[in-house]
N, C-alpha and C positions, 0 to 999 in steps of 0.2 A: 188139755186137762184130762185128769183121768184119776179114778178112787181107785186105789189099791189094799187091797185085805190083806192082815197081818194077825198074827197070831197074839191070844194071851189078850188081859186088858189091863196093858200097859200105860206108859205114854202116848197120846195120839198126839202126831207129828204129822204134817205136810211137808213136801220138797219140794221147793220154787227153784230150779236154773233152768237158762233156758238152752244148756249143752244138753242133747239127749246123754249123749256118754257121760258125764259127767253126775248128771242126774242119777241115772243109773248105775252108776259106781257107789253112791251114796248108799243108793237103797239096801244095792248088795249088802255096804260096809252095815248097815245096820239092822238086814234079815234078819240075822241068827239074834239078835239082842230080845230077851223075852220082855225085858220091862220097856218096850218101847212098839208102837203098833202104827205104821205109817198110813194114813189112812186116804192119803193121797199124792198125786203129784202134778204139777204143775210146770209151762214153760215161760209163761211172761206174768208180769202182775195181776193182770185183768182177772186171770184165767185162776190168780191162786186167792182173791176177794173170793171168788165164786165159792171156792174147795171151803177155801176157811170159814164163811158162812153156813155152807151146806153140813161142814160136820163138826165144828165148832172145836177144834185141836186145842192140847195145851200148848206147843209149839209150833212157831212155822221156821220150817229154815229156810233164807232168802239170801239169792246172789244178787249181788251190785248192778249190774248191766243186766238189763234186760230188753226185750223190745214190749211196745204198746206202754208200758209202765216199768219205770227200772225200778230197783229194790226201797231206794231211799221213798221212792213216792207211794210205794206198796206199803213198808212201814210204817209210813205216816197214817195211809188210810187204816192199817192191822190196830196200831194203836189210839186214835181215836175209836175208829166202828166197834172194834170187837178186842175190850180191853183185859176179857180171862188169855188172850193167844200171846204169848208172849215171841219178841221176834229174836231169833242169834241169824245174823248175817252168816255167811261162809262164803267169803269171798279170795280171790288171786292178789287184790288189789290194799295195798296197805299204803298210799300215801296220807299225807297229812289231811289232805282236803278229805279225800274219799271216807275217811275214818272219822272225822267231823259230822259229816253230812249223815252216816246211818247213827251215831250214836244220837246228835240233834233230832232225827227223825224220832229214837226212842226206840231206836234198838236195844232188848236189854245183855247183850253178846255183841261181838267181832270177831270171829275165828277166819284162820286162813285155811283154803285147801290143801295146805301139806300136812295138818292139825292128825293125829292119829285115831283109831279105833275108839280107843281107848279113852281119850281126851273128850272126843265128840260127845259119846256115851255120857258122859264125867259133865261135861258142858248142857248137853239137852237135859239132864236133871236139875240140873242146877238154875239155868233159865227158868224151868218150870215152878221152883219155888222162888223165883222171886228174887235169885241172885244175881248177882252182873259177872259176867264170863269172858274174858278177852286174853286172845292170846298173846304172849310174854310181846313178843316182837309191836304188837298192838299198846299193850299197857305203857311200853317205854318210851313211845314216841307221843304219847296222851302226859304222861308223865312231865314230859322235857319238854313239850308246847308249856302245860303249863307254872313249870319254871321259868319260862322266858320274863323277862320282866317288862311290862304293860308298858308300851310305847306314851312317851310324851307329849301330850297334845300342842302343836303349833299353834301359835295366835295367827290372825285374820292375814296381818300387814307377814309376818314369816312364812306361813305360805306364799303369799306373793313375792315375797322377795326371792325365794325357792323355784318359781316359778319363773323369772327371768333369769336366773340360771341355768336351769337346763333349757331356757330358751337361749343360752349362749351370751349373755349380755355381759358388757363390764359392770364395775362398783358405779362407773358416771352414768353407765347408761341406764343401769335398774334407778338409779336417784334422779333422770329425768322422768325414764316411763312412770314410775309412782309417784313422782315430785314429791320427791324429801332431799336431803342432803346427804353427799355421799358418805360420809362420818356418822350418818344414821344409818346408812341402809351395811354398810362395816361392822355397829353395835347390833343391826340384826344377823350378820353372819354369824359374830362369832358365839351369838345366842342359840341359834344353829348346830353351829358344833358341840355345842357343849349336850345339847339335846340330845342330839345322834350319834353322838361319841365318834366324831369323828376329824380327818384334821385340811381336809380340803374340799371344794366346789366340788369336785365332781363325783368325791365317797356322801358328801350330801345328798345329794340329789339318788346316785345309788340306793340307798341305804333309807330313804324316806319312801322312795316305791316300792323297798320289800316290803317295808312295815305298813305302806298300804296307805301313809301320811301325802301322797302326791300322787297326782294319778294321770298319764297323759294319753291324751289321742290317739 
């Protein structure tokens, strides 16, 4: 951890990664900027709580991975403890999960490190009032998650009949283990498909563990 003096009284920003180069590249890219005033920088969470408390930033920029405390957890604590700081992540990492996880944290940004001068600049002011900042590549994948259309919830006995399926079983043999009839446990398949849009056992069963409806061992 370490306070860094910056010119003018601009934005005061922190830098949380825990790449020294990388950290450092940052700082450079935003030296020269007069309305911006880094007033610290940091390599793991622990160490950017400290910065943020000690000088009270409108911004803190935070990477995803970190050690002692990664970005998501850092967040979390920026935004409850100290709610003038507002966070824009700047991470490598743009999967669905990983982008879930800082924005849930209360990130109010997502930017990726290939993001320009330019944009950065454009984005730390912007955080600082209070706006939400994500980059294109970020925005369309937040976008199309939620377009997805909201998984159909299975009853008790559909799960379980799902469930001796990809335990491998026949129609006789899921209508012993649950003792039904096989002509019912048949009416629960094809309620099944109709669910999950799909047209056999084993795109069932598939297609129930993306959506997160089945979940095995």
């Amino acid at each position: 951890m370490s306070g860094t003096s910056g010119g003018g009284a601009g934005l005061r920003i922190v830098v949380v990664d825990d790449h020294a180069v990388m950290r450092a590249g940052v700082v450079a890219l935003l030296a020269a900027e007069d309305s911006i005033e880094i007033v610290g920088e940091a390599g793991d969470g622990r160490a950017a709580l400290e910065l943020v408390e000690r000088y009270d930033p409108d911004v803190a920029l935070v990477d995803l991975r970190m050690p002692v405390l990664d970005g998501v957890a850092t967040t979390a604590e920026i935004v409850s403890r100290f709610s003038r700081t507002r966070v824009l992540i700047l991470t490598t990492y743009d999967t669905d999960a990983e982008i879930e996880r800082g924005v849930e944290a209360g990130a109010i940004g997502y930017l990726l490190k290939d993001t320009t001068r330019e944009q950065l600049v454009d984005a730390i002011h912007a955080a600082a009032r209070g706006e939400t900042v994500l980059a294109p590549r970020v925005a369309e994948k937040l976008v199309a998650r939620m377009r997805q259309p909201a998984p159909v919830p299975l009853t008790a006995r559909e799960t379980d009949v799902l469930n001796a399926v990809a335990d491998g079983l026949t129609n006789a043999e899921i209508g012993r283990r649950l003792v039904i009839a096989e002509a019912t446990v048949k009416t629960h398949l094809l309620r099944l498909f109709a669910k999950l849009d799909v047209n056999d056992r084993t795109r069932a069963v598939v297609v129930a563990m993306e959506k997160g409806l089945l979940r095995r061992a």
